[in-house]
N, C-alpha and C positions, 0 to 999 in steps of 0.2 A: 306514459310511465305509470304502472299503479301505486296507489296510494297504499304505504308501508305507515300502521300504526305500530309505535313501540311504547310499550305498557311493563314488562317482567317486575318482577318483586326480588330486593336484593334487603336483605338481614344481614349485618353487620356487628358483629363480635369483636372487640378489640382486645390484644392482647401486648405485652411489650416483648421483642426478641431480644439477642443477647448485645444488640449493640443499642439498644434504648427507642429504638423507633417501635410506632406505633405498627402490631402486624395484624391483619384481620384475617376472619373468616368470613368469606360471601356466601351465603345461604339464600338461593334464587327459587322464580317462578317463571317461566316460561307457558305460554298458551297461545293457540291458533283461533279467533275470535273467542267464544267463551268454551272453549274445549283445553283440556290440558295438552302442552306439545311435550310426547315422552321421543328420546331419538334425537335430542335437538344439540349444539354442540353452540356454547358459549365460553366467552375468551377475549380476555381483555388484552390490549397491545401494551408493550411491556417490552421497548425497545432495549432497555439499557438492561434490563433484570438476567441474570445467568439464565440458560436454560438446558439445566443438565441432558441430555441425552436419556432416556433408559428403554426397559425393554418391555413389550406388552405382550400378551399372547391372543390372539384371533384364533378359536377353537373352530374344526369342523367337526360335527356333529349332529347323527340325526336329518343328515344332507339338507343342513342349517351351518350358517357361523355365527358362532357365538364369541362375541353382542355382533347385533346387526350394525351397530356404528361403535365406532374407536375412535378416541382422541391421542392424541402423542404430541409431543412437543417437534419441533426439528431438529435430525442429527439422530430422533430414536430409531431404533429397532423394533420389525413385529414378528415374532414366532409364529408362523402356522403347523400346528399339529393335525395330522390324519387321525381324531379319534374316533371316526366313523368307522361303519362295516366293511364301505367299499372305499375304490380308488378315489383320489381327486387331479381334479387340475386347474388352480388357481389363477386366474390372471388380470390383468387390469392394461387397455389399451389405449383409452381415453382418460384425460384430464390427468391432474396430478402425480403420482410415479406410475410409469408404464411397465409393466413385466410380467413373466410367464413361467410358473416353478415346473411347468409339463407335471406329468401324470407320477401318483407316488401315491402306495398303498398305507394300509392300516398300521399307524405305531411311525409311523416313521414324521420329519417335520423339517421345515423348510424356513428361510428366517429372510426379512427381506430388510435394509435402511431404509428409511425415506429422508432423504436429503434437503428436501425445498418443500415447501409451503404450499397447500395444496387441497383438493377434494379426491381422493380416490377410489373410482366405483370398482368393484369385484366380484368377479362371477368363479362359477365352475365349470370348464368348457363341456361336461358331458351330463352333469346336471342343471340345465336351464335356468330351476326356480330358485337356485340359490344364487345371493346378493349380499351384498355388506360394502361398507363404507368407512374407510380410514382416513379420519380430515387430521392432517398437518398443520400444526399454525406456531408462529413464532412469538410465543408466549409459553411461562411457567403456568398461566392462571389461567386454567380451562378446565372446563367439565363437559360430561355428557349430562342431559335431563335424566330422571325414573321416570316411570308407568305414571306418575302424577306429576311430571313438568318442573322437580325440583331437580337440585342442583347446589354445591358446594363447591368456592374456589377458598383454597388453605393458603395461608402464608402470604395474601395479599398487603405490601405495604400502605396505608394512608396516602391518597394525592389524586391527581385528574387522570381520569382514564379514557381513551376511546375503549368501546365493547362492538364486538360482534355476535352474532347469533344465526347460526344456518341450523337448517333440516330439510332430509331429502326433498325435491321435489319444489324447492322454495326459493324465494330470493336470499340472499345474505341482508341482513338488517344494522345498523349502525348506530349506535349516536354516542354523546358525551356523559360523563358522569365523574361527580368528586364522591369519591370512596375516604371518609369516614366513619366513627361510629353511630349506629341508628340509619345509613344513608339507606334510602329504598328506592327501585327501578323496578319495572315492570317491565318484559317483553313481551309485548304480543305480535303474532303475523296475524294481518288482515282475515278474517273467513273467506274458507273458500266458496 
């Protein structure tokens, strides 16, 4: 089993909402030994917390999609729009939701639910090099990292949380945390 060090940097802003509890802001740091982890996708479990549904959009573009990872809650929706020059064809056969929008030109877009909790890889069946990842998880309180391994979760209530933390290519990482104000975490994955 490898040895999984978790280090991340969590900044904590307290504010009060309209029913008097304490609501924070998590302002995080994620890194892969001492390198910044940008791509990374952290989230805390948050069994009881609502989790609205909503809708994201996954651009192609540039026979790119943009962002190369996506977070969404479960119950949301993802848009894929053709802003590219050419055709696409979007699909995902492994792990998390499986589907295949087949082949659909420029200007046109295609919308998929993801229902359940999950990692989903995605390709273009006729351009190879593109990839992207839409991770599902059942939680309000998630982000993706930037280019420098930070990270913001809003509207986080005070109290004990399990956290998770993946990025491609990596194990999922776990541990515990009491989310008040001043509290700090560190996430780090092991070097590779």
């Amino acid at each position: 089993m490898p040895l999984v060090v978790v280090i991340g940097v969590l900044l904590l802003s307290a504010v009060v909402n309209a029913f008097g509890a304490d609501v924070l802001t998590v302002q995080g740091h994620a890194s892969v030994g001492n390198r910044t982890a940008a791509d990374a996708v952290v989230w805390l479990e948050a069994p009881d917390a609502p989790r609205p549904p909503r809708r994201a959009v996954l651009d192609q573009r540039n026979l790119s999609f943009m962002p190369a990872v996506l977070a969404i809650s479960t119950g949301s929706t993802v848009r894929f729009p053709n802003n590219d020059r050419v055709l696409h064809n979007i699909f995902s056969f492994r792990d998390g939701k499986k589907f295949d929008l087949g082949l659909y030109p420029v200007g046109q877009t295609r919308d998929v639910k993801f229902d359940r909790a999950g990692v989903s890889r995605l390709f273009c069946n006729i351009h190879p090099g593109m990839a992207a990842y839409v991770v599902v998880v059942d939680s309000p309180y998630y982000a993706v990292t930037d280019r420098g391994g930070a990270f913001s979760l809003v509207g986080v209530p005070a109290g004990q949380y399990t956290y998770h933390a993946w990025r491609p290519g990596a194990t999922t990482i776990s541990g515990k945390v009491a989310i008040e104000t001043n509290t700090s975490l560190e996430v780090q994955w092991p070097a590779n």
